[in-house]
DOMARPA-881141 format. One record per residue (C-alpha): residue in one letter; x, y, z; residue number from 1. Coordinates in Angstrom, 1 decimal, decimal comma, always signed. Layout:
BEGIN
+------+--------+--------+--------+-----+
: code :      X :      Y :      Z : pos :
+------+--------+--------+--------+-----+
:    A :      X :      Y :      Z : NUM :
...
+------+--------+--------+--------+-----+
//
This chain:
BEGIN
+------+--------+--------+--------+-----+
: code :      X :      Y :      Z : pos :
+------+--------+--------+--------+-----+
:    X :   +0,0 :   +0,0 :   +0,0 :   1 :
:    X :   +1,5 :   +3,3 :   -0,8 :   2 :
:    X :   +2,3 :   +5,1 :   +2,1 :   3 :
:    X :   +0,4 :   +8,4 :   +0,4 :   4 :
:    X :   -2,7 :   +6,6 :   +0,3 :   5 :
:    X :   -2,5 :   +5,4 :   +3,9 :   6 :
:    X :   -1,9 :   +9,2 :   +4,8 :   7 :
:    X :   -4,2 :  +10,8 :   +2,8 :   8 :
:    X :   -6,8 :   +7,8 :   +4,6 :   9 :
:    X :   -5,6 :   +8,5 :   +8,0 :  10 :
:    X :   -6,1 :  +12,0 :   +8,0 :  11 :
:    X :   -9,7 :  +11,2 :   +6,9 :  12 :
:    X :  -10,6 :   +9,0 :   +9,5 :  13 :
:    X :   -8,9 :  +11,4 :  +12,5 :  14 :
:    X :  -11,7 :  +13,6 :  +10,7 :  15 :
:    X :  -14,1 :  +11,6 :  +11,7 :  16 :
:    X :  -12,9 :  +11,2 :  +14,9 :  17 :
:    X :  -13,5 :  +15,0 :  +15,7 :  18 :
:    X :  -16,8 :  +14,8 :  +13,6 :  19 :
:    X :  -19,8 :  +15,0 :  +15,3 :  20 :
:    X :  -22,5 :  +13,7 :  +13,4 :  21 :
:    X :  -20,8 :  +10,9 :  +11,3 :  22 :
:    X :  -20,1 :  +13,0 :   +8,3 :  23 :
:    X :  -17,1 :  +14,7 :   +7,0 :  24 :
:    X :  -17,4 :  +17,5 :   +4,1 :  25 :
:    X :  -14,0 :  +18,5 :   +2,0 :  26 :
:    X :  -12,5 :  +19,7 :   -1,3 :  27 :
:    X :  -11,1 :  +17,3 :   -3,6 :  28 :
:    X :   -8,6 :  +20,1 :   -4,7 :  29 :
:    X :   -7,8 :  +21,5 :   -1,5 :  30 :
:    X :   -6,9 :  +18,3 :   -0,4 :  31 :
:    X :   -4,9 :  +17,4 :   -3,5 :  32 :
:    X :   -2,7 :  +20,1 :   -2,7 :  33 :
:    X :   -2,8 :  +19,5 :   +1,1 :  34 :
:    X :   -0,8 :  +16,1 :   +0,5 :  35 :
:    X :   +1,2 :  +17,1 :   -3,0 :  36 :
:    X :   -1,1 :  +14,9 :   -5,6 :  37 :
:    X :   -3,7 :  +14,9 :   -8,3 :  38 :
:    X :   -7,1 :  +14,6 :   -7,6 :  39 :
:    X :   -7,3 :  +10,9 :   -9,0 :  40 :
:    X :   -5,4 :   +9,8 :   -5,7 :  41 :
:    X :   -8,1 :  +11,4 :   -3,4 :  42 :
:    X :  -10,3 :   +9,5 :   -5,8 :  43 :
:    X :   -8,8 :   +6,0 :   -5,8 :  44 :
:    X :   -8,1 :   +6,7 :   -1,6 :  45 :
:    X :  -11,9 :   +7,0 :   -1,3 :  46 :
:    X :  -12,9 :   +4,4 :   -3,5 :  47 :
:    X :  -10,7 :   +2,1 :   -2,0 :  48 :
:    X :  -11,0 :   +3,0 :   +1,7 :  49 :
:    X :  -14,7 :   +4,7 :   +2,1 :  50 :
:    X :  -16,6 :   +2,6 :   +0,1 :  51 :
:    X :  -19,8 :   +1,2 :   +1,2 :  52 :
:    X :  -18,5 :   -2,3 :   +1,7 :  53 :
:    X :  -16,1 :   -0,4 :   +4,4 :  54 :
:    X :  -19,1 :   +0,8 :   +6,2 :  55 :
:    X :  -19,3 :   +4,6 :   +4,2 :  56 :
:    X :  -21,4 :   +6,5 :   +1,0 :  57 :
:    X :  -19,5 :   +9,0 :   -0,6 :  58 :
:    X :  -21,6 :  +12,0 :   -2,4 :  59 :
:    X :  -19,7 :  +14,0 :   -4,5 :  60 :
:    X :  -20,6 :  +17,4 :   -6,2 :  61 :
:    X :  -18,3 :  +18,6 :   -9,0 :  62 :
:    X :  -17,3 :  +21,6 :  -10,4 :  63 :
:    X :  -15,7 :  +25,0 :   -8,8 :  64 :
:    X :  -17,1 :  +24,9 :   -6,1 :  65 :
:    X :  -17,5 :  +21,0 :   -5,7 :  66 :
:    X :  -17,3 :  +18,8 :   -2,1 :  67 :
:    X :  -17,1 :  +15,2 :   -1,4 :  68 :
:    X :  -19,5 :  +14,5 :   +1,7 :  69 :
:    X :  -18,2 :  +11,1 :   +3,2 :  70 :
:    X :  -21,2 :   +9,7 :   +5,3 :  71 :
:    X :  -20,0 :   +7,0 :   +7,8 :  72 :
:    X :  -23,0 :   +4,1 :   +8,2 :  73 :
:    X :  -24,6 :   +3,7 :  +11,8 :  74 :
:    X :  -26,1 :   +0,0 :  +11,3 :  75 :
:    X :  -27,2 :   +0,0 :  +14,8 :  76 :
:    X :  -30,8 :   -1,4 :  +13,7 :  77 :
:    X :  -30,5 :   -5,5 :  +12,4 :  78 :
:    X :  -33,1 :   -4,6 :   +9,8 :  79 :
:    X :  -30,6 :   -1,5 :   +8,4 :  80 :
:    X :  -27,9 :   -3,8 :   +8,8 :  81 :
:    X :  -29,4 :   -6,8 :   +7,0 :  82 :
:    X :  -30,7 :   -4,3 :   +4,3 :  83 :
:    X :  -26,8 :   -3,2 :   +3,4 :  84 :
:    X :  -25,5 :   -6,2 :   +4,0 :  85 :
:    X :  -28,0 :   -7,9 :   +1,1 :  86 :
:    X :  -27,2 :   -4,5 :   -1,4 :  87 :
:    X :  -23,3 :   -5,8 :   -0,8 :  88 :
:    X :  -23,7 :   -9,3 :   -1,7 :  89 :
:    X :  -25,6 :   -8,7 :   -4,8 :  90 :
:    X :  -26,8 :  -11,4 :   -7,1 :  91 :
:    X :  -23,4 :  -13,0 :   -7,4 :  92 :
:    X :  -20,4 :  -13,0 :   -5,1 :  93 :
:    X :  -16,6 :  -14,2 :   -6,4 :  94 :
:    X :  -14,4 :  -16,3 :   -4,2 :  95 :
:    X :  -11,9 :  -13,3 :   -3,4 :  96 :
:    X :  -14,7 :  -10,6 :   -3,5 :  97 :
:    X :  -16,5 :  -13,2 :   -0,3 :  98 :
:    X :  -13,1 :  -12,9 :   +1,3 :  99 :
:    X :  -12,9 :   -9,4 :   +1,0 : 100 :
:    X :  -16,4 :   -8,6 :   +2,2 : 101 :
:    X :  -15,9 :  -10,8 :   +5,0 : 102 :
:    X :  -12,6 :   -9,1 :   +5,7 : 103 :
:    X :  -14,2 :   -6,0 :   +5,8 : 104 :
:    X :  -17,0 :   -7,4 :   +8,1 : 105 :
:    X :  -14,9 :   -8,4 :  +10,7 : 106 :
:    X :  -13,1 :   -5,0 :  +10,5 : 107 :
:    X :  -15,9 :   -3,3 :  +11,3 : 108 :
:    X :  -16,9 :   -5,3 :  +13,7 : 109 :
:    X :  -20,0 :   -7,0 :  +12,7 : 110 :
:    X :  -18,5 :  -10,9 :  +12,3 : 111 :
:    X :  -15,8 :  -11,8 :  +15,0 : 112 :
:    X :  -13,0 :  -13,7 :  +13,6 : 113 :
:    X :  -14,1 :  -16,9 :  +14,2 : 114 :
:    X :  -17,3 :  -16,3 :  +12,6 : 115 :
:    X :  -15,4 :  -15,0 :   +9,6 : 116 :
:    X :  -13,1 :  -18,1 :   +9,0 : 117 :
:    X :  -16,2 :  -20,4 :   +9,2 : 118 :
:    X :  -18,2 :  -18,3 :   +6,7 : 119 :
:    X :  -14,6 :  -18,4 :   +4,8 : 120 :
:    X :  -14,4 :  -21,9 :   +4,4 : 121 :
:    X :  -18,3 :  -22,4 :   +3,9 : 122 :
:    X :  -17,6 :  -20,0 :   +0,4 : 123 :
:    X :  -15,0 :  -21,5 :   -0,9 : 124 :
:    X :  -15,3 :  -23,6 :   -4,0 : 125 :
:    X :  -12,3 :  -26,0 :   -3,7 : 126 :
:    X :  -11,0 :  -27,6 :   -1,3 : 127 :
:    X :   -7,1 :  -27,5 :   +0,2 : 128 :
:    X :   -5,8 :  -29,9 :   -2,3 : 129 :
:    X :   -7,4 :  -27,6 :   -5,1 : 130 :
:    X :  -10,5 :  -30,4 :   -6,1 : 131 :
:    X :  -13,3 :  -28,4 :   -7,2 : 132 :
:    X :  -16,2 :  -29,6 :   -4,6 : 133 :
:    X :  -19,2 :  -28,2 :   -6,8 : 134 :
:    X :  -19,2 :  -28,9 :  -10,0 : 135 :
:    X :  -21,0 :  -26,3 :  -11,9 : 136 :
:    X :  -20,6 :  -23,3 :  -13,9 : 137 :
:    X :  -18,5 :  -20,4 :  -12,5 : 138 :
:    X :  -21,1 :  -18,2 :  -13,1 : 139 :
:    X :  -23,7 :  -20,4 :  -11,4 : 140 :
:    X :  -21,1 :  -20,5 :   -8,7 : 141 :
:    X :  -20,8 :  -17,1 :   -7,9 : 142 :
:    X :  -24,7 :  -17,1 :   -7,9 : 143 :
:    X :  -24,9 :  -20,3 :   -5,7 : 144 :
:    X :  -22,2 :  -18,1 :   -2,9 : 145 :
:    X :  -23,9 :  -15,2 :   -3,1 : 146 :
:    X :  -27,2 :  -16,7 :   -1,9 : 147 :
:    X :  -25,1 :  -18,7 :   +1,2 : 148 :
:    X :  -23,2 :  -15,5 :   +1,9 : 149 :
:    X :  -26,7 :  -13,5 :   +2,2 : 150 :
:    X :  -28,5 :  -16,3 :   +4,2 : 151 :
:    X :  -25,4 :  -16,3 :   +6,3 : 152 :
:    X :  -25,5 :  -12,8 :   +6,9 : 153 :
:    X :  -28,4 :  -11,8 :   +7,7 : 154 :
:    X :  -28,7 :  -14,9 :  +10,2 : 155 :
:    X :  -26,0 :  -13,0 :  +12,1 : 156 :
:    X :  -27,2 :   -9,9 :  +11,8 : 157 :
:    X :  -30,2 :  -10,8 :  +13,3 : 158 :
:    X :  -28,9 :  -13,0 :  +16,0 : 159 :
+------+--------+--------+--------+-----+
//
C-alpha cells in the first residue's frame, strides 16, 4: 500500500474522529494540494478505503465549487444492517470478492474472527488440495455463494 494513500486515509478517518454527526465534508482540490497529488489519488483513496463495503457513502458534487461529503453508516438497527448487507452481496459473489467482504465485516466489527473463517471456508469452491467440490458453472457458482453468503449474513445480523 503506498504510504500516500495510507496518509491521505488517516487523516480522513482522524476527521471523523472529531466529527460530530458521522459526516465529513471536503474539497477534492484542497486536499490534493494539502498532501502534493492529483485529484485521481483522493479519488482512488476514497474508493478504496470509504466505500460502502467499508461501512461509508461517498456523495460527490463537482465543479468549482464541488465537495465530497463522506457519510459514515450507523447499522445499529439489524433490519438496516441486513438491508446493506444484502445491497453488498448482490446477485453474485466471487471467491476473493466473499473474502474481502468478510474481511471488511470483521473490520468493522460485525463478524468476529471466528465467525469470519467459518463463513470463509463455507464459500469457498475448492477444497485444500485444489479439487473443485461443486461442479457447476462459474457463473452459477458465484450465484450459488452469493445466496449462502446473504442467508449467512443476515442470520447473524439478526442474532
Amino acid at each position: 500500500m503506498s504510504s500516500l494513500t495510507k496518509t491521505i486515509e488517516d487523516y480522513i478517518t482522524r476527521l471523523f474522529e472529531e466529527a460530530e454527526n458521522n459526516q465529513v465534508s471536503l474539497r477534492r482540490k484542497e486536499l490534493a494540494e494539502r498532501f502534493g497529488c492529483v485529484p485521481s489519488q483522493i479519488n482512488y483513496v476514497l474508493r478504496s478505503r470509504f466505500a460502502p463495503e467499508h461501512g461509508f457513502v461517498v456523495e460527490s458534487q463537482r465543479g468549482g465549487h464541488g465537495y465530497i461529503r463522506i457519510v459514515q453508516l450507523c447499522l445499529r438497527d439489524p433490519e438496516e444492517r441486513v438491508n446493506h448487507l444484502e445491497e453488498l452481496v448482490g446477485k453474485t459473489l466471487t471467491e476473493q470478492e466473499s473474502r474481502r467482504l468478510l474481511t471488511n465485516l470483521q473490520n468493522r466489527g460485525i463478524l468476529t474472527p471466528r465467525e469470519r473463517l467459518l463463513m470463509e471456508v463455507a464459500l469457498r469452491s475448492q477444497d485444500e488440495q485444489g479439487k473443485t467440490l461443486f461442479d457447476l458453472p462459474v457463473y452459477r457458482r458465484d450465484m450459488m455463494r452469493a445466496e449462502l453468503m446473504r442467508r449467512l449474513v443476515t442470520s447473524l445480523a439478526l442474532a
